[in-house]
mmCIF file as gemmi writes it, N, C-alpha and C atoms, coordinates in Angstrom:
data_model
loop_
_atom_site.group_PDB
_atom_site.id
_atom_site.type_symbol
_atom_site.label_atom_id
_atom_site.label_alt_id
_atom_site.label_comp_id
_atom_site.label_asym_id
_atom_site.label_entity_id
_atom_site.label_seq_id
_atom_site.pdbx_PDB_ins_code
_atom_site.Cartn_x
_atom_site.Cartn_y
_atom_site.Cartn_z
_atom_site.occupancy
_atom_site.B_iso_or_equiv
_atom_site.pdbx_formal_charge
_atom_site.auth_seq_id
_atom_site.auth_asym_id
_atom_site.pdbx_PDB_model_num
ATOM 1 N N . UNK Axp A 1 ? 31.163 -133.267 89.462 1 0 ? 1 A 1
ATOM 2 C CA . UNK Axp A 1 ? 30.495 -133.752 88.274 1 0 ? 1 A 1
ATOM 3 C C . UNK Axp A 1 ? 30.221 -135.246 88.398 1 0 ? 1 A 1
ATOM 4 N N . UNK Axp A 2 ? 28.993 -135.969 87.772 1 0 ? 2 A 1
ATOM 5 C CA . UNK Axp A 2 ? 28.688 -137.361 87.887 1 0 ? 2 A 1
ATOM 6 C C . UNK Axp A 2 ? 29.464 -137.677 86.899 1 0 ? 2 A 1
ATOM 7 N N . UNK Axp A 3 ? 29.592 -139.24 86.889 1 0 ? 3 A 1
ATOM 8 C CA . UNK Axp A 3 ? 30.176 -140.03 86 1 0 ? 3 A 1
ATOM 9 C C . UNK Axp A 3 ? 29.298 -140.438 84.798 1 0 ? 3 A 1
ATOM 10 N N . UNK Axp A 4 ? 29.468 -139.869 83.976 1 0 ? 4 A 1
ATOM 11 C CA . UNK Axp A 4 ? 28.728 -140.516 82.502 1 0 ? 4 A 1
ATOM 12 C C . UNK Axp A 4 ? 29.381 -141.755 82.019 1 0 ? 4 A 1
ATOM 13 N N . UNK Axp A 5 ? 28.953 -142.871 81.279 1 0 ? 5 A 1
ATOM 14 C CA . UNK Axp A 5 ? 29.155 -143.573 80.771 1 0 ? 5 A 1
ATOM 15 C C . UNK Axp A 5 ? 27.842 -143.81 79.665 1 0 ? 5 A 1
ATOM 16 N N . UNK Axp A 6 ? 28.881 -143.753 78.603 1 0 ? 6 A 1
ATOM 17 C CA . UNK Axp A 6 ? 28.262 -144.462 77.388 1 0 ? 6 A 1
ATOM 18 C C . UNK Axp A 6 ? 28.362 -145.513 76.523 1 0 ? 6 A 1
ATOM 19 N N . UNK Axp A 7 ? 27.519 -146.619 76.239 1 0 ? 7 A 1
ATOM 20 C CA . UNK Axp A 7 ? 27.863 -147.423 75.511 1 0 ? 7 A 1
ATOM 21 C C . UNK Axp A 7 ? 27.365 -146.815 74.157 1 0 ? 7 A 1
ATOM 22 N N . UNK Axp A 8 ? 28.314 -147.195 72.914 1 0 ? 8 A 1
ATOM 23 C CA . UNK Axp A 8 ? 28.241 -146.829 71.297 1 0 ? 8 A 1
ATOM 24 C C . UNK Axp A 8 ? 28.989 -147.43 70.848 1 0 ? 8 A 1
ATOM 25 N N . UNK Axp A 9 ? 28.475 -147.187 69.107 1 0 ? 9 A 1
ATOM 26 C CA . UNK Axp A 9 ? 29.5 -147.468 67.825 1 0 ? 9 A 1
ATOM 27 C C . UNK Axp A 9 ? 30.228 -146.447 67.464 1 0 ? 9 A 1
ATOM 28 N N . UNK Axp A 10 ? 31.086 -146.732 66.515 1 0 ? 10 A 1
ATOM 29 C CA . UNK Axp A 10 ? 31.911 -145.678 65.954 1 0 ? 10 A 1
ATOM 30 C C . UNK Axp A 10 ? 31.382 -145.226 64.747 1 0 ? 10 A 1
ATOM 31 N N . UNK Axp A 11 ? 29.701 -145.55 64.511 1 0 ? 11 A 1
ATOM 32 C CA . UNK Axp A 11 ? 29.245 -145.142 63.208 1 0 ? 11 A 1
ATOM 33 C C . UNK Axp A 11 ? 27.472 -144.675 63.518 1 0 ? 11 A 1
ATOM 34 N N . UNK Axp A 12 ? 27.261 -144.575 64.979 1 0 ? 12 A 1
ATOM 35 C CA . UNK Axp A 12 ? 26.207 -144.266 65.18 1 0 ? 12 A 1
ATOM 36 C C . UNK Axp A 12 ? 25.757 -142.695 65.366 1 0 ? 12 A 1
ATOM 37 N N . UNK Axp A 13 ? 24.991 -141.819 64.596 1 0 ? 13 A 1
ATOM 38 C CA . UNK Axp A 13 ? 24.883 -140.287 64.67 1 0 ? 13 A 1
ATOM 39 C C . UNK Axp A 13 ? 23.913 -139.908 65.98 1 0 ? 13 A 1
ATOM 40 N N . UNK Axp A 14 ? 23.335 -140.746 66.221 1 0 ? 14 A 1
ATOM 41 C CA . UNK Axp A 14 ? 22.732 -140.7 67.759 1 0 ? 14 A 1
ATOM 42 C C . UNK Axp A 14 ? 24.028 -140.931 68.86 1 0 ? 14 A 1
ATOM 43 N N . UNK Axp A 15 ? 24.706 -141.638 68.848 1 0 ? 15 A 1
ATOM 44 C CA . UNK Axp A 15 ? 26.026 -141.259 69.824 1 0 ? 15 A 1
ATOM 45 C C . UNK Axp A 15 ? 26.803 -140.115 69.817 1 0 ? 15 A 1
ATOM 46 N N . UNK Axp A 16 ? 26.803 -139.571 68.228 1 0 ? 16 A 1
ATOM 47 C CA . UNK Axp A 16 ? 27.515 -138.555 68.238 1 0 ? 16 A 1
ATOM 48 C C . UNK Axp A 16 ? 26.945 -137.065 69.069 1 0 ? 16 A 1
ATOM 49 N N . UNK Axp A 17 ? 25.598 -137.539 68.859 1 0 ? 17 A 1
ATOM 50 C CA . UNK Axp A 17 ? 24.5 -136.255 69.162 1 0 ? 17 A 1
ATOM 51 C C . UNK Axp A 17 ? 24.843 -136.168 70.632 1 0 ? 17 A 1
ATOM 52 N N . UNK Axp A 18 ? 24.568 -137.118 71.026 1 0 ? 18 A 1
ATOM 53 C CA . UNK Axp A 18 ? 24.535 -137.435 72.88 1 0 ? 18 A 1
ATOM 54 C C . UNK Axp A 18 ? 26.164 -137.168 73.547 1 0 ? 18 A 1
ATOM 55 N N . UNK Axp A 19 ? 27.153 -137.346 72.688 1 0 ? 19 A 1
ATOM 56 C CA . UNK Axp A 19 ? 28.322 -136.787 72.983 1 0 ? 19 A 1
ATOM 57 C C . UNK Axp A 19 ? 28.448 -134.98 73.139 1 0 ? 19 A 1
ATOM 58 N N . UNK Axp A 20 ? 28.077 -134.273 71.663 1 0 ? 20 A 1
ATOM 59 C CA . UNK Axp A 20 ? 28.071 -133.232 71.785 1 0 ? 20 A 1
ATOM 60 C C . UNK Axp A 20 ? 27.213 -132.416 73.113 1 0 ? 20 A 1
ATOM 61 N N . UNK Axp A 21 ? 25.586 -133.439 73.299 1 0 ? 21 A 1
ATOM 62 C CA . UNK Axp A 21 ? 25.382 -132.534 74.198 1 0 ? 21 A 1
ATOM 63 C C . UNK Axp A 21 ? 26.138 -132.339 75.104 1 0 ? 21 A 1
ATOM 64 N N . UNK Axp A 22 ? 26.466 -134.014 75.633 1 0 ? 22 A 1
ATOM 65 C CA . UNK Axp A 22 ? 26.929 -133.863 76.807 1 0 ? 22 A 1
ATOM 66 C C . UNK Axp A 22 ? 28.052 -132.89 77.286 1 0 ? 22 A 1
ATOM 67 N N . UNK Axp A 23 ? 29.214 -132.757 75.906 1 0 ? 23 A 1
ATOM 68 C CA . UNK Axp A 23 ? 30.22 -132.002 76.242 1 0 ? 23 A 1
ATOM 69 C C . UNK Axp A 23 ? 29.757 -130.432 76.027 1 0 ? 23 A 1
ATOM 70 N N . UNK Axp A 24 ? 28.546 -130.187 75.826 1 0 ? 24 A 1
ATOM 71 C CA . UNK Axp A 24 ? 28.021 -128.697 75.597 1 0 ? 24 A 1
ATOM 72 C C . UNK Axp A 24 ? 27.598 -128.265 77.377 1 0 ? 24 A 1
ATOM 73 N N . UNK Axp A 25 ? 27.409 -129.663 78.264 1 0 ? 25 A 1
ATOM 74 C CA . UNK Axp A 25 ? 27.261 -129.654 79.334 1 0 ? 25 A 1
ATOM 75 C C . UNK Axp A 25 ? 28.132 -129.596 80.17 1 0 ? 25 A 1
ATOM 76 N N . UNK Axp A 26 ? 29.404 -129.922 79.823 1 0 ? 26 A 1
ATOM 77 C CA . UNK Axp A 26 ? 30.251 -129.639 80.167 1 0 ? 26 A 1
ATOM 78 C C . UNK Axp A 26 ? 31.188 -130.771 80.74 1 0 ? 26 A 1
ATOM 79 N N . UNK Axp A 27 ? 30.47 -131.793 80.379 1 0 ? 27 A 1
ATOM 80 C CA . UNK Axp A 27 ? 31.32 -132.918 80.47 1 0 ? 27 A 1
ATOM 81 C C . UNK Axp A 27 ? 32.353 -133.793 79.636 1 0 ? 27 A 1
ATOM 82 N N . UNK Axp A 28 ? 33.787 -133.318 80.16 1 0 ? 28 A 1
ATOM 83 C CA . UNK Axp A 28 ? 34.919 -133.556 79.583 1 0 ? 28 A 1
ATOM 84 C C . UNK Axp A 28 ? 34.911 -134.779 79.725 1 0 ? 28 A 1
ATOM 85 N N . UNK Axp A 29 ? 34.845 -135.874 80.766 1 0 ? 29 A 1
ATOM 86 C CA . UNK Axp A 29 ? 35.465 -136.85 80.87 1 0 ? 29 A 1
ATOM 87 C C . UNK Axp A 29 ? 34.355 -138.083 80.508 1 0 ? 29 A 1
ATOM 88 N N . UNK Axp A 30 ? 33.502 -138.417 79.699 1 0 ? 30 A 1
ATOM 89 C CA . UNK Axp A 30 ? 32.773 -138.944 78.942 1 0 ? 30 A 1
ATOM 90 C C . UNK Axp A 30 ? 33.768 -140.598 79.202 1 0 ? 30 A 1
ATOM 91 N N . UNK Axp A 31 ? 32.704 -141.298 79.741 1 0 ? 31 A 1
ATOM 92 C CA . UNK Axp A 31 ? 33.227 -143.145 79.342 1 0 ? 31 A 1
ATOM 93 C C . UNK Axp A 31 ? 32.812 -143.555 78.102 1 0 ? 31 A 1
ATOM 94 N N . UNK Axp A 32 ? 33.031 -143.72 77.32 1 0 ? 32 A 1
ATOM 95 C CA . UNK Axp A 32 ? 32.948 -144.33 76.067 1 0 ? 32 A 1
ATOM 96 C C . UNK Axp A 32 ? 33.082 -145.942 75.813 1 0 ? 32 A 1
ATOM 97 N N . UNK Axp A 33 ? 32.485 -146.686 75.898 1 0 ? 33 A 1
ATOM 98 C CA . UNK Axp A 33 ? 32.223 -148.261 75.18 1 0 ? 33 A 1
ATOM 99 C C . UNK Axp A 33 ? 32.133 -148.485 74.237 1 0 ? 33 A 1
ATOM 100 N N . UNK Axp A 34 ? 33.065 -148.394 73.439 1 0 ? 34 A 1
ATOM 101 C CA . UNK Axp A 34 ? 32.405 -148.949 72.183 1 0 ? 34 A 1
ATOM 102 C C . UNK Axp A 34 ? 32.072 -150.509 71.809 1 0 ? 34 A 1
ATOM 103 N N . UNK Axp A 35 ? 30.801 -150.489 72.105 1 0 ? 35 A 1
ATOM 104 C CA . UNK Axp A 35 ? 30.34 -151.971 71.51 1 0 ? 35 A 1
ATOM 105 C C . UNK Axp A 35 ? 30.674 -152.313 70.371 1 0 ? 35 A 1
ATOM 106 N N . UNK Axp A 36 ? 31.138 -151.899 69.179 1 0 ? 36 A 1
ATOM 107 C CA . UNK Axp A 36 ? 31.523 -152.203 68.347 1 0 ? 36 A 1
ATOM 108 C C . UNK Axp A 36 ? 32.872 -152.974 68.17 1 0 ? 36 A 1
ATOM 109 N N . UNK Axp A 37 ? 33.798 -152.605 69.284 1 0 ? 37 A 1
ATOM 110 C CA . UNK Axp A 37 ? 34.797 -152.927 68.913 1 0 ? 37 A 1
ATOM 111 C C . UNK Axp A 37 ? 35.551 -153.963 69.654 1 0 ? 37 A 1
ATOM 112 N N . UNK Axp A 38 ? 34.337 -153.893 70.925 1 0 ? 38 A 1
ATOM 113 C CA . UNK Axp A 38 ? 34.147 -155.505 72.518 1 0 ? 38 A 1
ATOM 114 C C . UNK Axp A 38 ? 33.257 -155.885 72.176 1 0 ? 38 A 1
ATOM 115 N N . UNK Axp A 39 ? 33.105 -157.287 71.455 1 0 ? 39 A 1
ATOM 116 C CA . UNK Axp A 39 ? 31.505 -157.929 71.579 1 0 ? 39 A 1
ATOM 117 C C . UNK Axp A 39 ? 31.435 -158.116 73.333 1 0 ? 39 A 1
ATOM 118 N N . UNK Axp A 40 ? 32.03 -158.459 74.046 1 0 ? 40 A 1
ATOM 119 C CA . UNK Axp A 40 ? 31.973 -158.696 75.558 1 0 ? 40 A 1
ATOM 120 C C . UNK Axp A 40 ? 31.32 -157.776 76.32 1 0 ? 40 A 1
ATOM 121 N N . UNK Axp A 41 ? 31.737 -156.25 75.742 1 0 ? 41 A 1
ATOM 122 C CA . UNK Axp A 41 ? 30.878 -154.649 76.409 1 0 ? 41 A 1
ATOM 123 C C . UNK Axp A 41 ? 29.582 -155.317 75.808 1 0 ? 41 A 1
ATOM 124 N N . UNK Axp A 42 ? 29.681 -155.543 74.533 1 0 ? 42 A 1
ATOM 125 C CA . UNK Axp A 42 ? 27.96 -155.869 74.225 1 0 ? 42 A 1
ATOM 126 C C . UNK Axp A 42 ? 27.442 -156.652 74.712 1 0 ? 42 A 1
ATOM 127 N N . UNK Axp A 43 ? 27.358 -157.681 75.247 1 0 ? 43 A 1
ATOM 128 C CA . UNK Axp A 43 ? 27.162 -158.675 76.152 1 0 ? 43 A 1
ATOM 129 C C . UNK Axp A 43 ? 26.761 -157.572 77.574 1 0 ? 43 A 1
ATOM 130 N N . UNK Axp A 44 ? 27.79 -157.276 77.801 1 0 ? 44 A 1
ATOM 131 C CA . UNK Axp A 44 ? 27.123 -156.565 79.169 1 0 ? 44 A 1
ATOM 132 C C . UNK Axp A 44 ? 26.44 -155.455 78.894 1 0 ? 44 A 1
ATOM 133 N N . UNK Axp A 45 ? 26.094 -155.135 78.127 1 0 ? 45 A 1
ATOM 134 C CA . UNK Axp A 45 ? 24.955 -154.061 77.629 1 0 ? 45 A 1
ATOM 135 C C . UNK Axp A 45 ? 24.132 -154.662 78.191 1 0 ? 45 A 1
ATOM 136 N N . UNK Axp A 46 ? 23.994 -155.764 76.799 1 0 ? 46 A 1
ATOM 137 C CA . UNK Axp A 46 ? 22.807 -156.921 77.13 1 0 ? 46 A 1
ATOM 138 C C . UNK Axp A 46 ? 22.094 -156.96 78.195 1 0 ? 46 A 1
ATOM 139 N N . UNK Axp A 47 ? 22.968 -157.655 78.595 1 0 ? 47 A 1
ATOM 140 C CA . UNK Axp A 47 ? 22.563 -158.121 80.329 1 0 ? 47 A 1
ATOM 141 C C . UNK Axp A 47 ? 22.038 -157.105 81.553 1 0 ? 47 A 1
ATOM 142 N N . UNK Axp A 48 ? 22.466 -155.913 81.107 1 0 ? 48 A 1
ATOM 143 C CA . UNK Axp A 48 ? 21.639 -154.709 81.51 1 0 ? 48 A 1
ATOM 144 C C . UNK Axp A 48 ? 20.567 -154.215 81.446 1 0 ? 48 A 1
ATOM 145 N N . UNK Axp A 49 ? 19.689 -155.159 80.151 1 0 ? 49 A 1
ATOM 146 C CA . UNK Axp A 49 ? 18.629 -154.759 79.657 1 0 ? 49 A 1
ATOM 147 C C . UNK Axp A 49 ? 18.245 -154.109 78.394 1 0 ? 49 A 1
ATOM 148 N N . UNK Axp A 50 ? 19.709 -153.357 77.8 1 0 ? 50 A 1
ATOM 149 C CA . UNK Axp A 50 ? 19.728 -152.916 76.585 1 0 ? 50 A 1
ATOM 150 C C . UNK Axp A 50 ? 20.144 -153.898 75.583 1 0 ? 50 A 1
ATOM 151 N N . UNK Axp A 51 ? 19.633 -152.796 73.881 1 0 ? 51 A 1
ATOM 152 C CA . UNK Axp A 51 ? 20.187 -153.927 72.812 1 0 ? 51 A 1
ATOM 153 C C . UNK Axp A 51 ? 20.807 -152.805 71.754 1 0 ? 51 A 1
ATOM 154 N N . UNK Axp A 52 ? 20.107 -151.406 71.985 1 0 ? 52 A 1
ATOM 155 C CA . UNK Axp A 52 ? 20.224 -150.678 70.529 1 0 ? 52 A 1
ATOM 156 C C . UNK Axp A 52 ? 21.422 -149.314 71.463 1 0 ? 52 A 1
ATOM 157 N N . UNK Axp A 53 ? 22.216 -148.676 70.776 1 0 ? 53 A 1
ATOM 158 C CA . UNK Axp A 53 ? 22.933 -147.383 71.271 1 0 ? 53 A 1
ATOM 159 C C . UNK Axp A 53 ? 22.606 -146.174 70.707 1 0 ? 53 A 1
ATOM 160 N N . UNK Axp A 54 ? 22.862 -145.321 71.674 1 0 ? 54 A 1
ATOM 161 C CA . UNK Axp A 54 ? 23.772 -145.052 72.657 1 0 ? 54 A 1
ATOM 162 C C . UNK Axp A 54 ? 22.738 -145.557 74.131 1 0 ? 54 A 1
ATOM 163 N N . UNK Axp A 55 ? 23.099 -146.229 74.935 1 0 ? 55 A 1
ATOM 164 C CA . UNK Axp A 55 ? 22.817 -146.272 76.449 1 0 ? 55 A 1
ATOM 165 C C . UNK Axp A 55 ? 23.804 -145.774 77.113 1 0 ? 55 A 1
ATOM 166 N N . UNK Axp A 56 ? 23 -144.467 77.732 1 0 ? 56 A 1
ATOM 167 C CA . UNK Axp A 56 ? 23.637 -143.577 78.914 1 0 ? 56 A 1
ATOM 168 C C . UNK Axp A 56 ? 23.176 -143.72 80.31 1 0 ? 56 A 1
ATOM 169 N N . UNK Axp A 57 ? 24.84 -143.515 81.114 1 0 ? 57 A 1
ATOM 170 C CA . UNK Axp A 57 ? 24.615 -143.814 82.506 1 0 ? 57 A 1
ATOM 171 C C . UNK Axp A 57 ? 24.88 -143.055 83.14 1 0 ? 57 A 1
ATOM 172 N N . UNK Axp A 58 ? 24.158 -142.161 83.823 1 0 ? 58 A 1
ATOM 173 C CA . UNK Axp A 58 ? 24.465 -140.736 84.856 1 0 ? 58 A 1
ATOM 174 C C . UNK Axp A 58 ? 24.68 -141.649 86.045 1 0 ? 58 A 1
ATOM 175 N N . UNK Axp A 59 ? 26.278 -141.417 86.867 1 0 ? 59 A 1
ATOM 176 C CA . UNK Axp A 59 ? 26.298 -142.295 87.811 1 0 ? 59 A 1
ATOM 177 C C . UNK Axp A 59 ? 25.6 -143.542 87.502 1 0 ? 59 A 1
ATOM 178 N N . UNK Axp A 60 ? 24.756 -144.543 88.147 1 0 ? 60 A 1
ATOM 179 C CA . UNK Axp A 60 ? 24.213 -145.344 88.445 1 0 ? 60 A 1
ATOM 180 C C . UNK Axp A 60 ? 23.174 -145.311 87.59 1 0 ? 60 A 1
ATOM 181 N N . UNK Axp A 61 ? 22.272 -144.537 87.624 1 0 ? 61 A 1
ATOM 182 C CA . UNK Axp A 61 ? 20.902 -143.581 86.614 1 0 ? 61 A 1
ATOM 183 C C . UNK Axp A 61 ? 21.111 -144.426 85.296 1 0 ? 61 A 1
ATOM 184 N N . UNK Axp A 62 ? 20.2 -145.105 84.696 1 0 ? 62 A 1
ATOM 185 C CA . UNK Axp A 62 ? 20.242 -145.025 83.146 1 0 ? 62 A 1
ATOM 186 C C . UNK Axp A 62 ? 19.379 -143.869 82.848 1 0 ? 62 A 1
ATOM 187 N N . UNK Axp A 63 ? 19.599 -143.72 81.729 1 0 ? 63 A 1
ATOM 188 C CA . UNK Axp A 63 ? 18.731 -142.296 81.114 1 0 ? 63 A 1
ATOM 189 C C . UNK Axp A 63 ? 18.383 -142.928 79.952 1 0 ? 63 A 1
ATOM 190 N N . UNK Axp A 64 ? 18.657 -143.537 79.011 1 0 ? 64 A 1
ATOM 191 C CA . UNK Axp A 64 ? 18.54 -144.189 78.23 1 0 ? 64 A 1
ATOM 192 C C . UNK Axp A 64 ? 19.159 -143.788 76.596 1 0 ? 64 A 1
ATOM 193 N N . UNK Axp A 65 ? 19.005 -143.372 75.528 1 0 ? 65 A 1
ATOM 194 C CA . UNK Axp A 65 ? 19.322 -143.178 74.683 1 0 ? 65 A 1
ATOM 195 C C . UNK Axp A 65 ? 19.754 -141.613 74.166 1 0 ? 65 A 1
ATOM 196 N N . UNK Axp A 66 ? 19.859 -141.428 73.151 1 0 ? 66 A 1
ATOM 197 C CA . UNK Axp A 66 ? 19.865 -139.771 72.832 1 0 ? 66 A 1
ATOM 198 C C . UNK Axp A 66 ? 18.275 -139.028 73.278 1 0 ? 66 A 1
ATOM 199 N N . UNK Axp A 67 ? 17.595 -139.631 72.44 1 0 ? 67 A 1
ATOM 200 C CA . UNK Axp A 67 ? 16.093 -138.925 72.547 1 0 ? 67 A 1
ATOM 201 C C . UNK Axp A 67 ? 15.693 -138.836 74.335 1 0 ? 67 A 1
ATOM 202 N N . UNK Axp A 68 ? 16.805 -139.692 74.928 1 0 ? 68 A 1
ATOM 203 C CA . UNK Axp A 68 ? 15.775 -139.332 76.747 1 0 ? 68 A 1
ATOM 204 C C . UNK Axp A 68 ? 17.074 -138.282 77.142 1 0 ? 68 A 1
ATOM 205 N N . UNK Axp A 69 ? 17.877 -138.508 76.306 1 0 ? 69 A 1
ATOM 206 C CA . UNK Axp A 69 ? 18.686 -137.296 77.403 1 0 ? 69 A 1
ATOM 207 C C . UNK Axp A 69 ? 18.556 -136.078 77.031 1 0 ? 69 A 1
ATOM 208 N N . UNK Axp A 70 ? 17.652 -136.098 75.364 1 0 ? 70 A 1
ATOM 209 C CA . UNK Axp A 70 ? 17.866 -134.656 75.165 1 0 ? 70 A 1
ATOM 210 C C . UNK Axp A 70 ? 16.42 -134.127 75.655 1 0 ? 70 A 1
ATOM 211 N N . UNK Axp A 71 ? 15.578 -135.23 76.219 1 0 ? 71 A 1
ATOM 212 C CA . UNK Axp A 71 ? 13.625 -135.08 76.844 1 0 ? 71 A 1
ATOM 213 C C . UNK Axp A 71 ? 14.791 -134.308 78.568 1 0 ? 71 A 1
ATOM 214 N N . UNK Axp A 72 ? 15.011 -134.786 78.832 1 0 ? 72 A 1
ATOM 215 C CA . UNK Axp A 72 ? 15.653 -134.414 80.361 1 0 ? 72 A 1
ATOM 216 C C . UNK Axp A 72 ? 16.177 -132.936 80.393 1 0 ? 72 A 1
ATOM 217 N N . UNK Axp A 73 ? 17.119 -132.936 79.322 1 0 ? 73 A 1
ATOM 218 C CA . UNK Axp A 73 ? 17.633 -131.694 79.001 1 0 ? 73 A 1
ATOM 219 C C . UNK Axp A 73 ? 16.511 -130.355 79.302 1 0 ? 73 A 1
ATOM 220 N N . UNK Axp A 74 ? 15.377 -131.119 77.79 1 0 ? 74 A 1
ATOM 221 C CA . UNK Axp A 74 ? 14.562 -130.264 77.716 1 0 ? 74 A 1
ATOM 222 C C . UNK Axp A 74 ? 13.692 -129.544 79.246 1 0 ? 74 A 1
ATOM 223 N N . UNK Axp A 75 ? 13.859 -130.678 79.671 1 0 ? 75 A 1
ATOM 224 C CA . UNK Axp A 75 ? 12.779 -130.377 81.164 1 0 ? 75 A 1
ATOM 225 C C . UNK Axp A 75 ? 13.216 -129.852 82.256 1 0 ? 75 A 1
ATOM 226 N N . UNK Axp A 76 ? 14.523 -129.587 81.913 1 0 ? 76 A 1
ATOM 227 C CA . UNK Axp A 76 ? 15.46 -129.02 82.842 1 0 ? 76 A 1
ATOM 228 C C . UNK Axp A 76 ? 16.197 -130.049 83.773 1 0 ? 76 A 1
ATOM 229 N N . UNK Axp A 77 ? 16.236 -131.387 83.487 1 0 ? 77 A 1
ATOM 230 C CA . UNK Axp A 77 ? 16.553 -132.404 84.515 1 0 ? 77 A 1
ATOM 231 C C . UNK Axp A 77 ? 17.839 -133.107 84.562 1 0 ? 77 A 1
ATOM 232 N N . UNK Axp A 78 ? 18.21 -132.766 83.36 1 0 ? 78 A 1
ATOM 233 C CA . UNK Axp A 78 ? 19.725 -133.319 83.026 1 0 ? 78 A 1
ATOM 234 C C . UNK Axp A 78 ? 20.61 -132.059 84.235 1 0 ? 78 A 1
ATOM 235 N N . UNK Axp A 79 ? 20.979 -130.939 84.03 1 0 ? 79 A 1
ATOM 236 C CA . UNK Axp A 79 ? 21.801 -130.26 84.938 1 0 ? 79 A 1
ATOM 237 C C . UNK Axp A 79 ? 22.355 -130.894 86.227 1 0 ? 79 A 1
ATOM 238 N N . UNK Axp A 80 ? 20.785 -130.88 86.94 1 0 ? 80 A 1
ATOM 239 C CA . UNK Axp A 80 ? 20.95 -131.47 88.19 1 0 ? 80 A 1
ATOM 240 C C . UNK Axp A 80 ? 21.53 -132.871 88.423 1 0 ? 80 A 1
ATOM 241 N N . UNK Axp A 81 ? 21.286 -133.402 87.275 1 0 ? 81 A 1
ATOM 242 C CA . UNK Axp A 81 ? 21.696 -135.157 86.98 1 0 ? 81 A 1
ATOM 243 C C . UNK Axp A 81 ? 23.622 -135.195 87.025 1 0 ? 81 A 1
ATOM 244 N N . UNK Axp A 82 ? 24.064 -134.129 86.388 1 0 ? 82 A 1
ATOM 245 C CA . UNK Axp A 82 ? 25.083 -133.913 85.868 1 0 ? 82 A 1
ATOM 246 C C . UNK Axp A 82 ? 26.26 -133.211 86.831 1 0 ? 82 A 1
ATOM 247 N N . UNK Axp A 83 ? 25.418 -132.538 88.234 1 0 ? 83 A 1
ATOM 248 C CA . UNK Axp A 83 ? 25.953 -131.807 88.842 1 0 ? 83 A 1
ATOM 249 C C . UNK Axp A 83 ? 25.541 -131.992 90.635 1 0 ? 83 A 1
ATOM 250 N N . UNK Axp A 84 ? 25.666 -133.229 90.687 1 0 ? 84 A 1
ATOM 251 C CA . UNK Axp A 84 ? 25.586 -134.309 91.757 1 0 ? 84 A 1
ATOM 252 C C . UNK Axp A 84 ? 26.614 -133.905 92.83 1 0 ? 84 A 1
């Protein structure tokens, strides 16, 4: 399985969404950031290029928010992303 990492809040329903898929995918071991609670993770968001959450990281891969992981999903592209 690839390594997911996510940066989020603890009050965002688009993180929550992108969690469930992911664990509908079967991924237990989910990285979780909460920017909310490190301004410093937010900072390195930043500096990544992002500003708004959830930003998701398949391995290395950004995918970007809920709405691109669930476009990937749709297209059949997440699996393969997921099963590296």
């Amino acid at each position: 399985m690839a390594k997911v990492t996510m940066y989020s809040t603890g009050t965002c329903p688009y993180c929550d969404r992108a969690e469930r898929l992911l664990q509908h995918k079967g991924i237990t071991d989910l990285v979780k950031i909460r920017v909310d609670l490190d301004p410093s993770q937010r900072q390195v968001m930043v500096e990544r290029g992002q500003r708004t959450v959830p930003q998701i990281y398949i391995d290395d891969f950004h995918v970007g928010g809920f709405d691109d992981l669930a476009a990937l999903d749709r297209a059949g592209k997440l699996d393969p992303l997921l099963n590296k």
